[in-house]
C-alpha positions as CSV (number, residue, x, y, z in Angstrom):
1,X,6.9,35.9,-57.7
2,X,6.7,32.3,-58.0
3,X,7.3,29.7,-54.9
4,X,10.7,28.0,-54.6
5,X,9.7,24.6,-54.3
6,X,6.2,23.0,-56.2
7,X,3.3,22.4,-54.3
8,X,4.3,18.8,-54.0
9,X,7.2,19.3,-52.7
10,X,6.3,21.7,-49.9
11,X,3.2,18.8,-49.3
12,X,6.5,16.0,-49.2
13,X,8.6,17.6,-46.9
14,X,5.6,18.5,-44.7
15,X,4.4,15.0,-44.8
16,X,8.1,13.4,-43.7
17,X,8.7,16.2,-41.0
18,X,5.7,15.2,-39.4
19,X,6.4,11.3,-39.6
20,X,10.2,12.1,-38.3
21,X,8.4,14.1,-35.1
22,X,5.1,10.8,-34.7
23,X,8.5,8.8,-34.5
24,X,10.1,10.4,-32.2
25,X,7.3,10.2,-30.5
26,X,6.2,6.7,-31.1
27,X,9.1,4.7,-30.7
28,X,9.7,5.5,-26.8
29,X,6.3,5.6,-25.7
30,X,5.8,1.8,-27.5
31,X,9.4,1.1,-26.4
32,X,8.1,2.0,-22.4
33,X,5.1,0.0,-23.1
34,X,6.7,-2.8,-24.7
35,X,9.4,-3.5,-21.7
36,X,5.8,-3.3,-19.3
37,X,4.4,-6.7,-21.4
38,X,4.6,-10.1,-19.8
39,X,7.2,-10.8,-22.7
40,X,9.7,-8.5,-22.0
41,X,9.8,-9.6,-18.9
42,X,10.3,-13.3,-19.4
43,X,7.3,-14.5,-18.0
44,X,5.7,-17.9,-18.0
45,X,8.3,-18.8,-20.3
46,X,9.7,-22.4,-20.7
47,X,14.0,-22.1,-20.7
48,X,15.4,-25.3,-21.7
49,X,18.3,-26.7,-19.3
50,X,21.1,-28.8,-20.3
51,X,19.9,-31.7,-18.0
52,X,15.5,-32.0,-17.8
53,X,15.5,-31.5,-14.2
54,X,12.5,-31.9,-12.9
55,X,11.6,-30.0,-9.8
56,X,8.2,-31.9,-9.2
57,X,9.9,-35.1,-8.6
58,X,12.5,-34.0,-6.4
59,X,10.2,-31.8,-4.4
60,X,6.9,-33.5,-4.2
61,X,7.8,-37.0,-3.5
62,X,11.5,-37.4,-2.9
63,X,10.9,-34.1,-0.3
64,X,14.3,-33.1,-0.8
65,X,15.1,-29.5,1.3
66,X,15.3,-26.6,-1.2
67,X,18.9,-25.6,0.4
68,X,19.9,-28.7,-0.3
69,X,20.7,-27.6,-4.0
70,X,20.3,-23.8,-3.1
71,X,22.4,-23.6,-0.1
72,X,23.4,-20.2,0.0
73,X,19.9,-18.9,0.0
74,X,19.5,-18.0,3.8
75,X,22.8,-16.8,4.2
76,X,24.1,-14.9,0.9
77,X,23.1,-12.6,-1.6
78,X,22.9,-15.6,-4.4
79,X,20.8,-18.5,-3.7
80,X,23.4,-20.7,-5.2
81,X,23.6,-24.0,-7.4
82,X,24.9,-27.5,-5.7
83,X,28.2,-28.9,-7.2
84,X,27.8,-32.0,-9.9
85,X,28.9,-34.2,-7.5
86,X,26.4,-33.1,-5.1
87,X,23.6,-34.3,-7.3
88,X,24.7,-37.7,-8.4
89,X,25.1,-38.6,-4.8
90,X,22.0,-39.1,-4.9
91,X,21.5,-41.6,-7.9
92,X,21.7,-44.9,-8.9
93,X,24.6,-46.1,-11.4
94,X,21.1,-47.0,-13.7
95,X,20.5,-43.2,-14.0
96,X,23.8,-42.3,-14.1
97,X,24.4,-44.3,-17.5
98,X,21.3,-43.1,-19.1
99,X,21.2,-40.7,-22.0
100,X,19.6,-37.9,-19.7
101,X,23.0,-37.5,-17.4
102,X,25.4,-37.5,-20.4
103,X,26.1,-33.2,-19.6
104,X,26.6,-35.1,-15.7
105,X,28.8,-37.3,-16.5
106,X,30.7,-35.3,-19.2
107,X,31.0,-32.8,-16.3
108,X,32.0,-35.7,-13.9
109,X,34.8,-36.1,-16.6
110,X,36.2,-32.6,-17.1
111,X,35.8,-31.2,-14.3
112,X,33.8,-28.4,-15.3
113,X,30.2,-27.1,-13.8
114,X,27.1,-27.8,-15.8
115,X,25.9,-24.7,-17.3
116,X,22.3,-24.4,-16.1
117,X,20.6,-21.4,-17.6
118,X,19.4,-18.8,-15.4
119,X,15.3,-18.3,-15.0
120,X,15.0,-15.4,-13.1
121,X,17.2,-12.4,-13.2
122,X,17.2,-8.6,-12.0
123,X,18.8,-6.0,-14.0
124,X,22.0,-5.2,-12.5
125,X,21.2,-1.6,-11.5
126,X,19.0,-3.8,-8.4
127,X,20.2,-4.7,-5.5
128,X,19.2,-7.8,-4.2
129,X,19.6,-10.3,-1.0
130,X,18.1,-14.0,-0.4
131,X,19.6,-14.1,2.8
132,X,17.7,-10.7,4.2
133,X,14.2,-12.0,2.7
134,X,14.3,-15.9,3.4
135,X,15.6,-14.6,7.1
136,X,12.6,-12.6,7.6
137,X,10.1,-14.6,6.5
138,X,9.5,-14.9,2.8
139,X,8.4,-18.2,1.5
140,X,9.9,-19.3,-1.6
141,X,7.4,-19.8,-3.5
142,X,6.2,-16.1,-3.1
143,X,9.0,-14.9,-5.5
144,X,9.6,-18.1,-7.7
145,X,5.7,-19.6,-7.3
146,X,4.7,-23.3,-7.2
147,X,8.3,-25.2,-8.1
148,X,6.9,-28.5,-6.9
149,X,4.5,-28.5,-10.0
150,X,7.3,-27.3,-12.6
151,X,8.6,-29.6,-14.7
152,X,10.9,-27.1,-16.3
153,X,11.4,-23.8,-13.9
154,X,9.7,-20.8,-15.2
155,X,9.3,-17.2,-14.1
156,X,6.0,-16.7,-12.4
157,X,5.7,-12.8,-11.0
158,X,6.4,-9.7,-12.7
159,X,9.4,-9.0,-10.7
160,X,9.1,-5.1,-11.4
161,X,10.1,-2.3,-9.0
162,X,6.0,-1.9,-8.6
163,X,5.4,-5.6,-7.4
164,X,8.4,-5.3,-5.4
165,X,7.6,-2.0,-3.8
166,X,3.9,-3.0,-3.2
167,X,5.4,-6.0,-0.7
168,X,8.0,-3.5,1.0
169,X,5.1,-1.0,1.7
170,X,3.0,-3.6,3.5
171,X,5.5,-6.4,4.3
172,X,2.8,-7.9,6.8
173,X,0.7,-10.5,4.4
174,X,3.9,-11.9,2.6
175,X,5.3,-12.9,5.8
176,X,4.9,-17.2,7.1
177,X,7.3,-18.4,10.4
178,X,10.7,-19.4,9.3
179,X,9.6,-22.9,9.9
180,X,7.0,-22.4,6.9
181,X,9.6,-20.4,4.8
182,X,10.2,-23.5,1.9
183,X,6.7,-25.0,2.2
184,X,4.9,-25.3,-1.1
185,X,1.3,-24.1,-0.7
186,X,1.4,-22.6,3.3
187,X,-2.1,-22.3,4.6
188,X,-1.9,-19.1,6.4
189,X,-3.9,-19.4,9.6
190,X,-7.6,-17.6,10.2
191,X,-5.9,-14.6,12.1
192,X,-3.1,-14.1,9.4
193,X,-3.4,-10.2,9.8
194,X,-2.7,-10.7,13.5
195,X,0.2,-13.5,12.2
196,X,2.0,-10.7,9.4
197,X,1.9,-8.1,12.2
198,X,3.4,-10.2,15.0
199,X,5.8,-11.2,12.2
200,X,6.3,-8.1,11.4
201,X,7.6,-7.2,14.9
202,X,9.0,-10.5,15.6
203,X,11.7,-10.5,12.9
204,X,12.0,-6.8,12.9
205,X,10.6,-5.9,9.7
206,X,10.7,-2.9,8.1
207,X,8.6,-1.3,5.5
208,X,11.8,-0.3,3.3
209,X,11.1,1.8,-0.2
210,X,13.7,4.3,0.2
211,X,15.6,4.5,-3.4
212,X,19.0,3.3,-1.8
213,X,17.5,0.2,-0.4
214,X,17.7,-1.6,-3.9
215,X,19.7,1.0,-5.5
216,X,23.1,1.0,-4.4
């Protein structure tokens, strides 16, 4: 009796049900590997801002406190922005008039904020405090690296729930006295095992990787 369907055919429909089952495959396995890349994340990347603020100049020389402009970092969730006229108090009318501050002084004008663009976001399935970390002993720069030599802000960790978990599991080494907290390269002391532990007990740290600590 002869076959329904030619060789070829049979050898076609073969072919495409296996390439529909290597897709469904392929496409979340790369997908899972793809969101794991440096890229995905946002990494190292340059974000231009409306105004070229440059962090070096304002932190290296000029020494200004970073809650100045971030205010809200040891005592809020959010780290916080400073108002426009927060940052021209600061400057001469010369800079003021220069091509640079036009977005300042348009915002002067209207009345409306400068729309900076964020650098480093978490999803917002995670929960997440500056106050609770800055308050315990978290330098700045272990989260949002070496500012002072940034011209333009950039992401510098990973930020995944690994790199996070890794520091709640042995809070100990990430910890520096409150005191040291916003300095820009901190030279931890000879006995800085001794230092994280007495931290560590000090500020009343606890290793936290329950789920509902960052997942609320």
């Amino acid at each position: 009796m002869p076959s329904l369907f030619s060789s070829r055919a049979t050898t076609v429909a073969r072919s495409r049900l296996v390439a529909a089952i290597v897709h469904m495959i392929a496409l979340p396995v790369l997908a899972m590997l793809w969101v794991r890349t440096s890229w995905a994340r946002g990494e190292h990347v340059r974000i231009a801002q409306p105004v070229d603020f440059d962090h070096r100049l304002h932190v290296r020389p000029l020494h200004i406190d970073c809650r100045y402009c971030h205010a809200g970092a040891d005592r809020s969730a959010w780290a916080g922005l400073p108002s426009t006229r927060q940052c021209v108090s600061c400057h001469t009318p010369l800079w003021m008039s220069s091509a640079p501050f036009a977005p300042v002084r348009r915002s002067i004008a209207t009345g409306q904020p400068i729309r900076w663009k964020r650098v480093t976001q978490l999803p917002d399935f995670v929960y997440f405090t500056h106050e609770i970390h800055v308050t315990k002993g978290v330098g700045c720069e272990t989260c949002h690296g070496r500012v002072d030599q940034m011209g333009q802000v950039y992401q510098t960790n990973p930020l995944t729930m690994a790199w996070c978990v890794d520091c709640h599991r042995d809070p100990a080494p990430h910890l520096r006295p409150l005191a040291a907290v916003r300095t820009m390269v901190w030279a931890p002391p000879t006995n800085v095992d001794s230092l994280g532990r007495g931290l560590v007990e000090h500020y009343r740290v606890r290793p936290l990787t329950n789920c509902a600590t960052c997942h609320r």
